[in-house]
N, C-alpha and C positions, 0 to 999 in steps of 0.2 A: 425186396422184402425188408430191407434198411428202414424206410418210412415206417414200413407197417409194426414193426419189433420198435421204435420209438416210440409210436402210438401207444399199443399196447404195454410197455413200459412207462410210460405217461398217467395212465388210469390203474395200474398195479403191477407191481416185479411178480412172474410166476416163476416155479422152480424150473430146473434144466429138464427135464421130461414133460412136465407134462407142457411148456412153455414150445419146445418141442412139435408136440403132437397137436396144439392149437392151431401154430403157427402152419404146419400140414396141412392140416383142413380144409386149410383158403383155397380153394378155387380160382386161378387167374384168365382176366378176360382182358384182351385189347379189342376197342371199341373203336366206333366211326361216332363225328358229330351224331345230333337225333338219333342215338340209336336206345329204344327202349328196355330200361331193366326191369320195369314194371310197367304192365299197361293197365288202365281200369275192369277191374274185377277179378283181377287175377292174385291167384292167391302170394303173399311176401315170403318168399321160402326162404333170402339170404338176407344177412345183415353184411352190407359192404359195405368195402373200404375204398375210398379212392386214392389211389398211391399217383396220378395225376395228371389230371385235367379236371372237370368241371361237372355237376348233375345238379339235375334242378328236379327237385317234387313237388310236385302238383296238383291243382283239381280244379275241375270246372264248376260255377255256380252265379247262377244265371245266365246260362249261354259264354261266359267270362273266364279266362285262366287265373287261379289262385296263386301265387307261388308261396310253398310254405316253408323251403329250406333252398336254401344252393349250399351244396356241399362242394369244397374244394380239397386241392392237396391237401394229403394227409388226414381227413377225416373220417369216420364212420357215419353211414347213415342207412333207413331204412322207412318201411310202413310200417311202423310200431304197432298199430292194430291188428292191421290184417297178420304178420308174424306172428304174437302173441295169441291169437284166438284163434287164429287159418281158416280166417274168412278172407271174400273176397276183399280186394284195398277198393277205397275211394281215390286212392291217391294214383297218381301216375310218377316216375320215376325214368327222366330222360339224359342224354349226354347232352352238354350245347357245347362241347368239343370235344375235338378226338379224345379218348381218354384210356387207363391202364387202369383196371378195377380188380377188387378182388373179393370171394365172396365167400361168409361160411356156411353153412345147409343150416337148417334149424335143426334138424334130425343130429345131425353131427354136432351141434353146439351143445344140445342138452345128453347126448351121449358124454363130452367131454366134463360137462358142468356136473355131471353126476359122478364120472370118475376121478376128477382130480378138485378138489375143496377150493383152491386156491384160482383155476377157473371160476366156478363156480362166483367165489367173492369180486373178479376181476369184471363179470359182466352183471354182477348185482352192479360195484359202483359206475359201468358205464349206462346203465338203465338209470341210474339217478342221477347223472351227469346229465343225460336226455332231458330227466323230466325239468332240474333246474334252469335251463335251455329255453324249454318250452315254458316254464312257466317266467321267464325272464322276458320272454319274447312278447307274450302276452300283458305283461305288466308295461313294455316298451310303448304298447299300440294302444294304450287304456290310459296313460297317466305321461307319455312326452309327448313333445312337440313333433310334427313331421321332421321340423330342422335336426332336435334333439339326435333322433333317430336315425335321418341321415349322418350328423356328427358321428356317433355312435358307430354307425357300421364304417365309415368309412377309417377310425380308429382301432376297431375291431379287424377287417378285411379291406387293408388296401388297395391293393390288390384286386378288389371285386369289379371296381367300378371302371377297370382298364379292360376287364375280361366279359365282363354280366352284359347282355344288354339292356338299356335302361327302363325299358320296358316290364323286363322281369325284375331289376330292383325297386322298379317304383310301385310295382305288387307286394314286392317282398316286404318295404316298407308301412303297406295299406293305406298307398296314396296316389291319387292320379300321375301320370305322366308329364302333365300341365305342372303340376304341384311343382314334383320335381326338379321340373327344368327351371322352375322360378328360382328354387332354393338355391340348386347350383349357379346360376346365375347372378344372384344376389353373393357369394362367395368373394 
């Protein structure tokens, strides 16, 4: 739980009770590789944490796997859509190694967001952490280079490219495989 009180200490200090009764909430899971936290169309009930090993979300589009995040130690991640509205996800959300997860209900989050203010502001700013994220990530795949991008994460997540396989980086990136191995190559 040392990771996870970092974390959350990272995105906002809450007071000793309700920091507390956050921290409670989380649901812990130890996982096996491939093991699904989300499958397609099934509704995003937790926003998890990975206290450590690896998860990849996903989607399929045209017959193809998308990778649209790997989360590693110590992050949070989730189906933003599907959580937020409780609809079904597009998204798949899988282990690609053993891993220690941890997770909070939605029902339990906005029960806390609503009693304690200071929640509340701790997952406003990690919703806006998300969207800067994402709209970071999208300006990476619109306006650098594959190389850029590579540099990029590999300054970002060292670490990734000893653990990811490159198959799902060279998705993550939104560049062939071929590509890839060029760039690395050319290194």
């Amino acid at each position: 739980m040392e990771q996870l009180q970092q974390a959350i200490n990272h995105i906002s200090v809450l007071s000793p009770e309700s920091n507390e009764a956050f921290v409670a909430a989380f649901e812990h899971w130890q996982v096996s590789k491939d093991h699904y936290l989300i499958r397609e169309k099934q509704v995003a009930d937790y926003i998890f944490f990975i206290n450590k090993g690896i998860a990849r979300i996903y989607y399929y589009k045209g017959g193809k796997e998308i990778t649209e995040w790997i989360a590693m130690d110590g992050q949070f991640f989730l189906s933003i859509t599907s959580f937020f509205q409780r609809t079904p996800s597009h998204l798949i959300i899988q282990t690609i190694e053993p891993a220690e997860v941890l997770g909070i209900h939605y029902n339990k989050l906005m029960e806390l967001a609503k009693k304690y203010h200071d929640v509340e502001t701790m997952f406003r700013k990690m919703l806006t952490g998300s969207l800067i994220l994402s709209q970071q990530r999208m300006d990476s795949i619109q306006f650098e280079t594959a190389q850029q991008r590579y540099e990029k994460l590999l300054h970002q997540f060292p670490d990734m490219v000893k653990r990811v396989p490159l198959s799902y980086i060279a998705s993550f990136l939104g560049v062939t495989l071929e590509t890839l191995s060029r760039i690395r190559s050319a290194r």
